[in-house]
C-alpha positions as CSV (number, residue, x, y, z in Angstrom):
1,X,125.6,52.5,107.2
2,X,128.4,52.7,104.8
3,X,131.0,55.7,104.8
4,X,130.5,58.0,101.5
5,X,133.9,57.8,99.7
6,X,136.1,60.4,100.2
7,X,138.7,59.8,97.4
8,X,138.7,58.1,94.2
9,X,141.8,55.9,92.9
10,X,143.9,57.6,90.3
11,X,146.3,56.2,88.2
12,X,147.2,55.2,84.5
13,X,145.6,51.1,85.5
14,X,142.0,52.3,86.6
15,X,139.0,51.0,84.6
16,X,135.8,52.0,86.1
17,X,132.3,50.8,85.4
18,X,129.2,53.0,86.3
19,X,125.2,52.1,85.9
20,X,123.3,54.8,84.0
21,X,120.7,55.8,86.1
22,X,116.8,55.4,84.6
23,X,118.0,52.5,82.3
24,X,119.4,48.9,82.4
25,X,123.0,50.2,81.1
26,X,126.0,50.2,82.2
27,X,129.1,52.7,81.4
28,X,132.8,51.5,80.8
29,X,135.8,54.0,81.2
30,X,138.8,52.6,79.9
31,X,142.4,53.8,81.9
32,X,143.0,55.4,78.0
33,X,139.9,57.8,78.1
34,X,137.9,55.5,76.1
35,X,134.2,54.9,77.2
36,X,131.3,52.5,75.9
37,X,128.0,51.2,76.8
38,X,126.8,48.3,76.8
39,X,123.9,46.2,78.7
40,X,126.2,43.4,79.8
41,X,128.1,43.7,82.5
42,X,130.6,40.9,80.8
43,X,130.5,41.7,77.5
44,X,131.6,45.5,79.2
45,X,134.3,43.9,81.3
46,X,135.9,42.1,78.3
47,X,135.9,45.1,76.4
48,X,138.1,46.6,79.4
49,X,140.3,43.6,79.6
50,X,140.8,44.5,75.5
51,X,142.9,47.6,76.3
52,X,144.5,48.9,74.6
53,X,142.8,47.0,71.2
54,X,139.5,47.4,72.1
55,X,137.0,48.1,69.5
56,X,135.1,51.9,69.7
57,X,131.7,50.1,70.8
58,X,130.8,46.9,72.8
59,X,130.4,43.9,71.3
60,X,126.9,42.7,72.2
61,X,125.1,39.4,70.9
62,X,121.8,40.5,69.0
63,X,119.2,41.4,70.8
64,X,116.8,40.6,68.1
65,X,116.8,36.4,68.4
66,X,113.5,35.8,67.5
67,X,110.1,35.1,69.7
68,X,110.5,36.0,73.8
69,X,109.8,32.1,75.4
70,X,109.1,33.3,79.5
71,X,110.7,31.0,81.7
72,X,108.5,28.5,83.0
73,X,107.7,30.2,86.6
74,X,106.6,33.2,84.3
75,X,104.0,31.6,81.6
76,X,100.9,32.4,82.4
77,X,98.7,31.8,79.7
78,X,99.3,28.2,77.9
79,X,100.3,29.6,74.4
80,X,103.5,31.2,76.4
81,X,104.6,27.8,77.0
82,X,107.7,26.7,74.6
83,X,107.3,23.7,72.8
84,X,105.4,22.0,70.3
85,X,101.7,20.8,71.8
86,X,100.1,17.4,71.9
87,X,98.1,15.2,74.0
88,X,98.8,14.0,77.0
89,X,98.5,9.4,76.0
């Protein structure tokens, strides 16, 4: 069983990083007071490792790329499947 924290570090160098509970998102506190969210975890930590020019938001690759393609252990109907179709010769 692990011990419940009893303290929390303190100091003008801590960055912390939190999951919002109920969602896939995460919540970066800068040591200055800033705070952004973002949905990946690296894209969150190199916004901490900005300080002290990091932008006011998260810079996050768009999310809107076009058609979902499953990965292959997840097709389950053929017209999932990526790629162009032809005959097996």
């Amino acid at each position: 069983m692990t011990p419940t924290p009893t303290r929390v570090l303190d100091g003008d160098r801590v960055t912390r990083v939190a999951w919002l509970p109920g969602s896939d998102r995460l919540l970066g506190e800068c040591s200055c007071g800033a705070s952004a969210e973002a949905g990946d975890p690296i894209h969150l930590q190199d916004w901490l490792l900005a300080h002290p020019d990091h932008p006011a938001t998260v810079v996050e690759p768009d999310q809107d790329r076009g058609e979902h393609v499953p990965p292959p252990h997840r097709v389950l109907h053929p017209w999932q499947a990526a790629g162009e179709r032809r005959p097996v010769t």
